[in-house]
N, CA, C and O of each residue as an XYZ file, in Angstrom:
672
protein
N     -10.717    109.360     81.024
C     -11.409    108.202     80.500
C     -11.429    107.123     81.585
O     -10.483    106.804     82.306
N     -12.726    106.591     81.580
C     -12.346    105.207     82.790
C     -12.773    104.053     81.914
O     -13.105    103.907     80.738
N     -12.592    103.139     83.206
C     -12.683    101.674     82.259
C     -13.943    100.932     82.650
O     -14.166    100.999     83.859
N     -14.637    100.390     82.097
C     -16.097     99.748     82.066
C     -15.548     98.378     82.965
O     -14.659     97.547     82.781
N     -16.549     98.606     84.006
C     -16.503     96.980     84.254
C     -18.185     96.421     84.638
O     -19.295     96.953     84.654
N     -17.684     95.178     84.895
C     -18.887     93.749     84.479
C     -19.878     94.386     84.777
O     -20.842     94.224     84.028
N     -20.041     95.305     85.912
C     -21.218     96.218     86.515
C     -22.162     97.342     85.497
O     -23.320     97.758     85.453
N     -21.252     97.470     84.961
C     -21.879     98.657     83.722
C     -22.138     97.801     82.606
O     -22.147     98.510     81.599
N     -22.305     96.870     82.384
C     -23.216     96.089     81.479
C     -23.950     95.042     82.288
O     -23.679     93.915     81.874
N     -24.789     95.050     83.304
C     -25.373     94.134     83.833
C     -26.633     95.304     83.369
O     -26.694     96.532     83.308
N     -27.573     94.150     83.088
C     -29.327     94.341     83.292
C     -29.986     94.339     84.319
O     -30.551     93.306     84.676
N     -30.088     95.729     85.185
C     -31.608     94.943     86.282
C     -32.295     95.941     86.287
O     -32.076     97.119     86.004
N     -33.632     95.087     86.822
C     -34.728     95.126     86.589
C     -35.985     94.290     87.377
O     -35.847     93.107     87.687
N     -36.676     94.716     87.536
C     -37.933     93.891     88.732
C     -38.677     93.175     87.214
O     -39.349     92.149     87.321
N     -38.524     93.657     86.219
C     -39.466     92.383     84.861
C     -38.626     91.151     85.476
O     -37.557     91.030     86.075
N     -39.771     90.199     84.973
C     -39.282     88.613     84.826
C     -38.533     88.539     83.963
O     -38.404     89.339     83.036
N     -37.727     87.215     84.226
C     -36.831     86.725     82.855
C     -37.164     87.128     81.664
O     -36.648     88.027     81.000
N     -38.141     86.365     81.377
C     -38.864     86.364     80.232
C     -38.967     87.914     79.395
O     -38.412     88.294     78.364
N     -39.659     88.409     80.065
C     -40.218     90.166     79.834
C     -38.602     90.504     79.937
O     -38.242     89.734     79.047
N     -37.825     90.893     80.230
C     -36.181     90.999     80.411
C     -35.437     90.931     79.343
O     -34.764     91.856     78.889
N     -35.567     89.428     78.743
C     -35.024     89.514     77.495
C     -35.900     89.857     75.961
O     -35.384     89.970     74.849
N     -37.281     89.967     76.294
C     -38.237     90.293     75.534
C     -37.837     92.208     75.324
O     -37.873     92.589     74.154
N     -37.536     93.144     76.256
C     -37.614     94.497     76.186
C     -35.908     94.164     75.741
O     -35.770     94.803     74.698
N     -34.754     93.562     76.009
C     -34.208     93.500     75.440
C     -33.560     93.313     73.671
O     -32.826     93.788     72.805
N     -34.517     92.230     74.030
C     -34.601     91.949     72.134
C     -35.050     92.939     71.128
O     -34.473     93.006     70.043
N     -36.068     93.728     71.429
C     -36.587     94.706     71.237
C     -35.541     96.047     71.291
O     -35.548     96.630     70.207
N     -34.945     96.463     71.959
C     -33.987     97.267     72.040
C     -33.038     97.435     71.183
O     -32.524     98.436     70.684
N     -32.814     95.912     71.038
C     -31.422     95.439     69.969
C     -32.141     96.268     68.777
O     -31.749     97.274     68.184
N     -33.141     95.627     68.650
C     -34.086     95.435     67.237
C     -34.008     97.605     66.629
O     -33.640     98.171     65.600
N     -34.503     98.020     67.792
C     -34.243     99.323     67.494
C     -32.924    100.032     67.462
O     -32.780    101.096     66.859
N     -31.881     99.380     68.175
C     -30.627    100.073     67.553
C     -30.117     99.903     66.141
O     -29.545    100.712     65.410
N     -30.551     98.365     65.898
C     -30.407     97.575     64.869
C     -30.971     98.784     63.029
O     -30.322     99.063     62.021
N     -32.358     99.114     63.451
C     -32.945    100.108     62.708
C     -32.320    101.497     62.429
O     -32.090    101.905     61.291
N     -32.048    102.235     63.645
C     -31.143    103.305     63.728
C     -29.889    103.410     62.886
O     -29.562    104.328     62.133
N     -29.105    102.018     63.234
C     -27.811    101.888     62.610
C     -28.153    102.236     61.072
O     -27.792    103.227     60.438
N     -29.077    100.973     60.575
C     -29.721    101.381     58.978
C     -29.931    102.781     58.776
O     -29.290    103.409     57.933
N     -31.123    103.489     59.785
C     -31.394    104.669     59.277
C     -29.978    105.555     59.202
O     -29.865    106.417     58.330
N     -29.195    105.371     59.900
C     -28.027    106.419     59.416
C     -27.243    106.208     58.622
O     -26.538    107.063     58.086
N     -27.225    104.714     58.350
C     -26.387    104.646     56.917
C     -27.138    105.075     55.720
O     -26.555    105.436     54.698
N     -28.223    105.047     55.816
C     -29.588    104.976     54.598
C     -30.301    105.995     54.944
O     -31.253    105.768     55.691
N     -29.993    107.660     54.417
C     -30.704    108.479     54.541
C     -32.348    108.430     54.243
O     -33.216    108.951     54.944
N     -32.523    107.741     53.136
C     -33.545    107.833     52.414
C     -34.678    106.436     52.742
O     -35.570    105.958     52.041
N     -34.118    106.027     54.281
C     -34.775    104.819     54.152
C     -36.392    105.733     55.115
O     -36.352    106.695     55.882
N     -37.389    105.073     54.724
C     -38.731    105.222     55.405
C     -39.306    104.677     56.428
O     -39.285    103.514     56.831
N     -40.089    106.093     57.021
C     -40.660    105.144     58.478
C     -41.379    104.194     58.195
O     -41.431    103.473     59.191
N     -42.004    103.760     57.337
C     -42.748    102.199     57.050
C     -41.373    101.171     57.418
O     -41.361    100.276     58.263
N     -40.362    101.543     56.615
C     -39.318    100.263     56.490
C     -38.528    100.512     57.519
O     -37.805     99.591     57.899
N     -38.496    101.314     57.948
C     -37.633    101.364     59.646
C     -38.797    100.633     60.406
O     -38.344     99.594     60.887
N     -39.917    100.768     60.645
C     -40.873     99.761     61.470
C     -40.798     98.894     60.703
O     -39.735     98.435     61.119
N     -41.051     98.276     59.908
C     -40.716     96.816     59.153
C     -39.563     96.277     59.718
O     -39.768     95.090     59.971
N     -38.064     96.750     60.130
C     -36.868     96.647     60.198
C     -37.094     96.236     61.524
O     -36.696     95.119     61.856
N     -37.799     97.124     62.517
C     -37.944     96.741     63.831
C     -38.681     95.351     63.901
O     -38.305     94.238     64.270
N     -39.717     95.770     63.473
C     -40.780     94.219     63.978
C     -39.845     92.733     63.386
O     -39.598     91.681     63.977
N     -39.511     93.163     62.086
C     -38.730     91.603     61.736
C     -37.164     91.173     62.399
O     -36.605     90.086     62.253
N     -36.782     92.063     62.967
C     -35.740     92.038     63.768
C     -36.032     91.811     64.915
O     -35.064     91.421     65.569
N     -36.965     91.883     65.464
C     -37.438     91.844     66.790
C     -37.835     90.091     67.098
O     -37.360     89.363     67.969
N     -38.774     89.794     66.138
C     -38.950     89.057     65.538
C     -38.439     87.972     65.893
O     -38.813     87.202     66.778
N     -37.166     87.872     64.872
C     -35.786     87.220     64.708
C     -35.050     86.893     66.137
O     -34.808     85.770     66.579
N     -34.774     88.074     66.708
C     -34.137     87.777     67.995
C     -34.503     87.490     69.206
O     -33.770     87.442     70.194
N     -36.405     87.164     69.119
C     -37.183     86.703     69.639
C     -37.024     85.362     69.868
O     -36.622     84.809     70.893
N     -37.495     84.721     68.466
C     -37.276     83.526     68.498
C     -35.996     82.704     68.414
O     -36.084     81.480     68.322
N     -34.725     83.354     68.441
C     -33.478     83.081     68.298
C     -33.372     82.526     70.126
O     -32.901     81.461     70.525
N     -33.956     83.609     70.937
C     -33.990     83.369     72.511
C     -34.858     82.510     73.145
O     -34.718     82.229     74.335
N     -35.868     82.003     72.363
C     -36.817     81.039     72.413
C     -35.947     79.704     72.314
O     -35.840     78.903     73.242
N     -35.410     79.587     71.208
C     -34.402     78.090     70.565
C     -33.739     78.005     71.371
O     -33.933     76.912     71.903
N     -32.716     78.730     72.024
C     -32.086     78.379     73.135
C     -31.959     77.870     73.841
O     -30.855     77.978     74.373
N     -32.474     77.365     74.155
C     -32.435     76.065     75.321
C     -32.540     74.942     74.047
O     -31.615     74.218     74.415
N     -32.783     74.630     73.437
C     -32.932     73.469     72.639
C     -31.210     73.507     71.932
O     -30.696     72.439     71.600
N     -30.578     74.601     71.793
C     -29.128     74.368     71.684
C     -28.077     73.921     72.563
O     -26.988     73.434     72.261
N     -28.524     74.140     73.593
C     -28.187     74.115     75.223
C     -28.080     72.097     75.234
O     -27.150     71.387     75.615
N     -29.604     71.660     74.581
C     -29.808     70.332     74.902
C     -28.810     69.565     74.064
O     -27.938     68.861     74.573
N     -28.985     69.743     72.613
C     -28.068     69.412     71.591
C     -26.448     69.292     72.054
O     -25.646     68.368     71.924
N     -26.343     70.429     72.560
C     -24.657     70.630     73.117
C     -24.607     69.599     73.817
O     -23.679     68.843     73.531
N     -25.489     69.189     74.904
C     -25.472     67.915     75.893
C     -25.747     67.002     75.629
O     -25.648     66.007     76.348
N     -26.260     67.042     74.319
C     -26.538     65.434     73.649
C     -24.800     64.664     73.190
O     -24.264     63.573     73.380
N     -24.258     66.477     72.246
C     -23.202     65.826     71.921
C     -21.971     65.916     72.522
O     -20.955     65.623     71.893
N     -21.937     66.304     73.713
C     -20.923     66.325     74.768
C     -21.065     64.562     74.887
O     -20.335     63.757     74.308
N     -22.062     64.286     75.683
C     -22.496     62.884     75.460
C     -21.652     61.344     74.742
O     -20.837     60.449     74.963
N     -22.752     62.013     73.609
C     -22.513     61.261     72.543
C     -20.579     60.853     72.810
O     -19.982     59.899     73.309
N     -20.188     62.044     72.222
C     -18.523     62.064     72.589
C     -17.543     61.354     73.321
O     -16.455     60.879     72.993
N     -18.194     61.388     74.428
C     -18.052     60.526     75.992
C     -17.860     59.382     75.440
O     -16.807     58.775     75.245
N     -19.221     59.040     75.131
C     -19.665     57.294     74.985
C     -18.779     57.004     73.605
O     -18.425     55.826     73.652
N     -18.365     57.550     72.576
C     -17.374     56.966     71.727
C     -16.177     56.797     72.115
O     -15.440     55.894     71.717
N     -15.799     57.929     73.183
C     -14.484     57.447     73.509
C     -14.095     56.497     74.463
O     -13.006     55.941     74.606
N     -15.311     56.373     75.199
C     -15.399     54.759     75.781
C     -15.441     53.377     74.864
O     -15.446     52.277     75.416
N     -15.460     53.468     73.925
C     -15.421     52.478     72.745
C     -14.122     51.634     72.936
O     -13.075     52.200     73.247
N     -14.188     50.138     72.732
C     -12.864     50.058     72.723
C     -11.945     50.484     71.776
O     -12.261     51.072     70.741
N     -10.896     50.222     72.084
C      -9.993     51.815     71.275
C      -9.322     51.011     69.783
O      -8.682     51.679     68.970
N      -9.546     49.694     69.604
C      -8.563     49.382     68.519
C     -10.537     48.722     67.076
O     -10.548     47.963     66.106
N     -11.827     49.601     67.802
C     -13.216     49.316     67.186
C     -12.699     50.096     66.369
O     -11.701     50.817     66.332
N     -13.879     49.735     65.449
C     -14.371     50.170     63.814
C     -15.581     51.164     64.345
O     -16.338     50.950     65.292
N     -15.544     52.379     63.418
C     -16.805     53.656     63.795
C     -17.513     53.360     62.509
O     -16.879     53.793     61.546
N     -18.501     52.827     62.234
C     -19.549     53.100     61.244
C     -20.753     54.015     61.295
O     -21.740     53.683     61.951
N     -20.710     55.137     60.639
C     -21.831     56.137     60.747
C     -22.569     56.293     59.535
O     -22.059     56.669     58.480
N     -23.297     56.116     59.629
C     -24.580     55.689     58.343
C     -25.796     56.561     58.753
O     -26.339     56.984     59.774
N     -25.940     56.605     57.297
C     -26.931     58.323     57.321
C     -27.655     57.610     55.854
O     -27.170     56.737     55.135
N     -29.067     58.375     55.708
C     -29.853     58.083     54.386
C     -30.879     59.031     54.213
O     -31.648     58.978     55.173
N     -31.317     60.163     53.101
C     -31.974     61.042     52.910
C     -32.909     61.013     51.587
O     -32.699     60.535     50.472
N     -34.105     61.755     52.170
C     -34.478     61.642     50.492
C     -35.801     62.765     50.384
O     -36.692     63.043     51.186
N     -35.476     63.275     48.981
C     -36.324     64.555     48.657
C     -37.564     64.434     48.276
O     -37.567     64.172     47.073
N     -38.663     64.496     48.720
C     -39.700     64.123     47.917
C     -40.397     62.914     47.880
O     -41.572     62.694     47.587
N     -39.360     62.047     48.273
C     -39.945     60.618     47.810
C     -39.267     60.428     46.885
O     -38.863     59.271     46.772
N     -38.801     61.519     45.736
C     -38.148     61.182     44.590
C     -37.074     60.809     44.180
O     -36.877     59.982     43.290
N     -35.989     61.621     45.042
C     -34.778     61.327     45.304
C     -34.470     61.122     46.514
O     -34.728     61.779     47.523
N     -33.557     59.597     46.280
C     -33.432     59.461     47.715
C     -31.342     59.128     47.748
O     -30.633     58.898     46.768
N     -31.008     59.208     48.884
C     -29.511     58.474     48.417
C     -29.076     57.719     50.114
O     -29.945     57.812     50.980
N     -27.867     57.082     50.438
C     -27.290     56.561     51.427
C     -26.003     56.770     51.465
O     -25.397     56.827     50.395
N     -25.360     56.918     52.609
C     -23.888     56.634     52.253
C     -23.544     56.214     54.205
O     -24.257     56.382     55.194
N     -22.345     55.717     54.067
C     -21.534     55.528     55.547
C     -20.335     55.734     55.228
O     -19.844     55.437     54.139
N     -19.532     56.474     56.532
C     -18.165     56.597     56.386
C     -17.733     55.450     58.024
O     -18.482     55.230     58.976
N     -16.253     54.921     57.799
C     -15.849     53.790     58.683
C     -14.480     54.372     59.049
O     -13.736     54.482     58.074
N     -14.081     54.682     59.963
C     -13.173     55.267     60.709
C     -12.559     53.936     61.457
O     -13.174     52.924     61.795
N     -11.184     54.234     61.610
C     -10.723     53.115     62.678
C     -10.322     53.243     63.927
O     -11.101     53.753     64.732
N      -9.357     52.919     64.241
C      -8.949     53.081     65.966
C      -8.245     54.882     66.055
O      -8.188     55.736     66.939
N      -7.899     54.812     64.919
C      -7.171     56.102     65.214
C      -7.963     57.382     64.184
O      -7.449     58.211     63.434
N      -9.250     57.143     64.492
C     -10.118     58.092     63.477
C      -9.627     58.216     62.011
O     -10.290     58.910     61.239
N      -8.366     57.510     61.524
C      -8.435     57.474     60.106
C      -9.686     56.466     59.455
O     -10.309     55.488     59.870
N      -9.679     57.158     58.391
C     -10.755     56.860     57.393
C     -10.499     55.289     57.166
O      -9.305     55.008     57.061
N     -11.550     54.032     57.054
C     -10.919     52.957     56.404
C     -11.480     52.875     54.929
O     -10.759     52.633     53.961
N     -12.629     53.066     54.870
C     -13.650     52.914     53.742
C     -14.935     54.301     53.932
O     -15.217     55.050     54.867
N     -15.487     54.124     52.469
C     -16.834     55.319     52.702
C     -17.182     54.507     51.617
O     -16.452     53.685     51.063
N     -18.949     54.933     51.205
C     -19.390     55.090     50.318
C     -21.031     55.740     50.147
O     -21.914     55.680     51.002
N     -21.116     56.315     48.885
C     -22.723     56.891     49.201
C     -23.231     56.393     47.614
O     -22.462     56.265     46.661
N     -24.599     56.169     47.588
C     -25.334     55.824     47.094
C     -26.513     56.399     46.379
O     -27.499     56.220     47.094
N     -26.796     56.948     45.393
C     -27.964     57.441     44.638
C     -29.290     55.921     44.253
O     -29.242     55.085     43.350
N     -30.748     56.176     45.814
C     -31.299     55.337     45.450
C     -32.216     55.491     44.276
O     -32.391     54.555     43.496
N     -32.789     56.618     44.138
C     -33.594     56.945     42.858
C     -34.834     57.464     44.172
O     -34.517     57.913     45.274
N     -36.300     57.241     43.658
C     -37.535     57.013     44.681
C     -37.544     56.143     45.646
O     -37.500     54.917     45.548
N     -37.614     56.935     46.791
C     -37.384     56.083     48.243
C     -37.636     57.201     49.026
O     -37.355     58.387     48.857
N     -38.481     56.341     50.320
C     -38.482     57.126     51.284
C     -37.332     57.761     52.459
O     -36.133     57.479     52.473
N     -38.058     58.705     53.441
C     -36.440     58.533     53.963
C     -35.823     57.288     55.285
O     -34.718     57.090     55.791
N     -36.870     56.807     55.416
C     -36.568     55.502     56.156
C     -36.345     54.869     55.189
O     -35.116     54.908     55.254
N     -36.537     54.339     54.380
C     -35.897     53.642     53.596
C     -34.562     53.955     53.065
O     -33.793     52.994     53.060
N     -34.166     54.913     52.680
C     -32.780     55.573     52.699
C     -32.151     55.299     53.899
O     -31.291     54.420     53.862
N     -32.425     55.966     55.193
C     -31.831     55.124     56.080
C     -31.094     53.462     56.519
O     -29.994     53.122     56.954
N     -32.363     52.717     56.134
C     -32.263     51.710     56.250
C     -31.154     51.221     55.563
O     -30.216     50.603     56.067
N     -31.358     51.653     53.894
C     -30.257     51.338     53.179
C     -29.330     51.353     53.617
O     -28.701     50.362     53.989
N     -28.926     52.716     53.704
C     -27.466     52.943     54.433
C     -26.875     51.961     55.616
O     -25.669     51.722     55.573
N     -27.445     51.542     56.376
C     -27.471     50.961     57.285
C     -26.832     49.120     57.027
O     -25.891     48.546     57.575
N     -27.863     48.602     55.928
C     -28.007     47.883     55.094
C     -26.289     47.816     54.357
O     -25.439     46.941     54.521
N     -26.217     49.041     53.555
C     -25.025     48.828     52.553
C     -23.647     48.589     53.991
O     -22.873     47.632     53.978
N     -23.637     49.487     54.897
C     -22.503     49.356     55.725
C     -22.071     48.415     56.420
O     -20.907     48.033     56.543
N     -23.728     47.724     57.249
C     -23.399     46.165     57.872
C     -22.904     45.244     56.867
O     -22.228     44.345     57.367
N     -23.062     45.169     55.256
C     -22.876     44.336     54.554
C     -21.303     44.304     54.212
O     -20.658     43.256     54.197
N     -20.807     45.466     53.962
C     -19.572     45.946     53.530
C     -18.898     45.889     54.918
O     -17.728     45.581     54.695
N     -19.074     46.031     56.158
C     -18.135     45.967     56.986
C     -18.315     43.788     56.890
O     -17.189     43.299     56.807
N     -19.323     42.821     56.897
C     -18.784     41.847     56.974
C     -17.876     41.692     55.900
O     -16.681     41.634     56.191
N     -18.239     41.609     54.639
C     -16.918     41.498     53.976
C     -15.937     41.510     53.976
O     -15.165     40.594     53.693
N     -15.582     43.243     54.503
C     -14.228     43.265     54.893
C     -14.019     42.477     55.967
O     -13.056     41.773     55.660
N     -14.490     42.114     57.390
C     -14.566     41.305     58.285
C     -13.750     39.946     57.844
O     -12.652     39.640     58.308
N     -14.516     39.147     56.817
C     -14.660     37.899     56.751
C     -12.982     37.896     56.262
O     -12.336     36.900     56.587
N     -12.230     39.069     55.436
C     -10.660     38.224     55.327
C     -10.352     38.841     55.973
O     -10.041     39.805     55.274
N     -10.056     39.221     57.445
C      -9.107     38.989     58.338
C      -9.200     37.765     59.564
O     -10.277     37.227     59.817
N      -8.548     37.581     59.933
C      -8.122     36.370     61.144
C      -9.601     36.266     62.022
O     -10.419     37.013     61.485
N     -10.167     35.574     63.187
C     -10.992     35.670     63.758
C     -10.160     36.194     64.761
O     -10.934     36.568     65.641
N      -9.130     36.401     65.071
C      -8.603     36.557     66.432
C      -7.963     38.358     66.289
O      -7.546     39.181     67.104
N      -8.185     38.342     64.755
C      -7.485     40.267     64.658
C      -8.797     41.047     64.291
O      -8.793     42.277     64.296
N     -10.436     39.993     63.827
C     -11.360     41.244     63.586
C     -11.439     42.325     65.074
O     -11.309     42.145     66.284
N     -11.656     43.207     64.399
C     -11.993     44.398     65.348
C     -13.331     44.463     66.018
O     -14.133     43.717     65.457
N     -13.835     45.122     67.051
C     -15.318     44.977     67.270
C     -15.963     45.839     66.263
O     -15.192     46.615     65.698
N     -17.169     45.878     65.918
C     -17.557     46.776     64.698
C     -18.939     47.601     65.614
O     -19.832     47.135     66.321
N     -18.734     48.435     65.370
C     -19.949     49.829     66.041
C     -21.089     50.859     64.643
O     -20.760     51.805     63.928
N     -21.727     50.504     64.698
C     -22.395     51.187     63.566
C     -23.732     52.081     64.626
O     -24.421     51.661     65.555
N     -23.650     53.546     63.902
C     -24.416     54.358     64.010
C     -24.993     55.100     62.990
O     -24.496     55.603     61.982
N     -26.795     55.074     63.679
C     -27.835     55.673     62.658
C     -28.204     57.099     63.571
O     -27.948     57.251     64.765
N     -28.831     58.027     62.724
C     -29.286     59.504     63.441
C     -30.705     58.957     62.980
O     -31.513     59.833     62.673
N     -31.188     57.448     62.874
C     -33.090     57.952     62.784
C     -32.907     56.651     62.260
O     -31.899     56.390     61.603
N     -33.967     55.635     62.534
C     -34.564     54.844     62.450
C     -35.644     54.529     62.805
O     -36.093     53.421     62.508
């Protein structure tokens, strides 16, 4: 018996990238079918080609998105960064607002402190509202509720206050 190395699973090939992982995906897609057909004696060549194309499909556009996960990851690597540059004894307000239809809409924010414990939350059922307007709310209910709490402590012990929206 020998042992596989990195070399015996490399791909080459004179196709482009593209075409590369395209005959790849495709490949999957047909082992993918096979596997079925041998568990599933009775399955049919219609639905074994059905099995291929929607699998193919699938892992098509799964390799397409990719890079757009790639970006996300670097948004929130980011993002991450820049909170922990925050000063360290701030208030985290994250405020979010959604709504279905037009019909249902709701808000809520959660407020974290210096040491990521929780200080306060709350969410909100607006009824009909858009989703900027849900947003807004949210936004709305948290700046209001963090002055409050603000206004009874000392001027010299409030904290800095940081509030974040995903859409406005």
């Amino acid at each position: 018996m020998t042992v596989a190395t990195l070399d015996d699973f490399e791909f080459r090939s004179s196709l482009s990238s593209d075409d590369r992982v395209t005959l790849l995906s495709f490949s999957c897609a047909v082992w993918k079918a096979r596997e079925q057909w041998v568990r599933h004696v009775t399955l049919r060549l219609s639905d074994a080609s059905h099995l291929i194309a929607t699998t193919f499909a699938a892992l098509r556009r799964s390799t397409i998105a990719a890079p757009a996960k790639d970006h996300r990851h670097a948004q929130r690597r980011e993002f991450l960064a820049l909170l922990a540059a925050l000063p360290s004894r701030s208030w985290r307000v994250f405020c979010d607002g959604s709504s279905f239809d037009s019909t249902r809409a709701g808000a809520g924010y959660v407020a974290t402190g210096p040491r990521n414990d929780l200080l306060f939350c709350r969410s909100v059922f607006l009824g009909a509202a858009s989703n900027n307007a849900a947003e807004l709310a949210a936004l709305t209910y948290a700046a209001n509720h963090c002055v409050d709490l603000l206004q009874l402590l000392s001027s010299q012990s409030r904290p800095p206050v940081f509030l974040f929206v995903d859409n406005l």
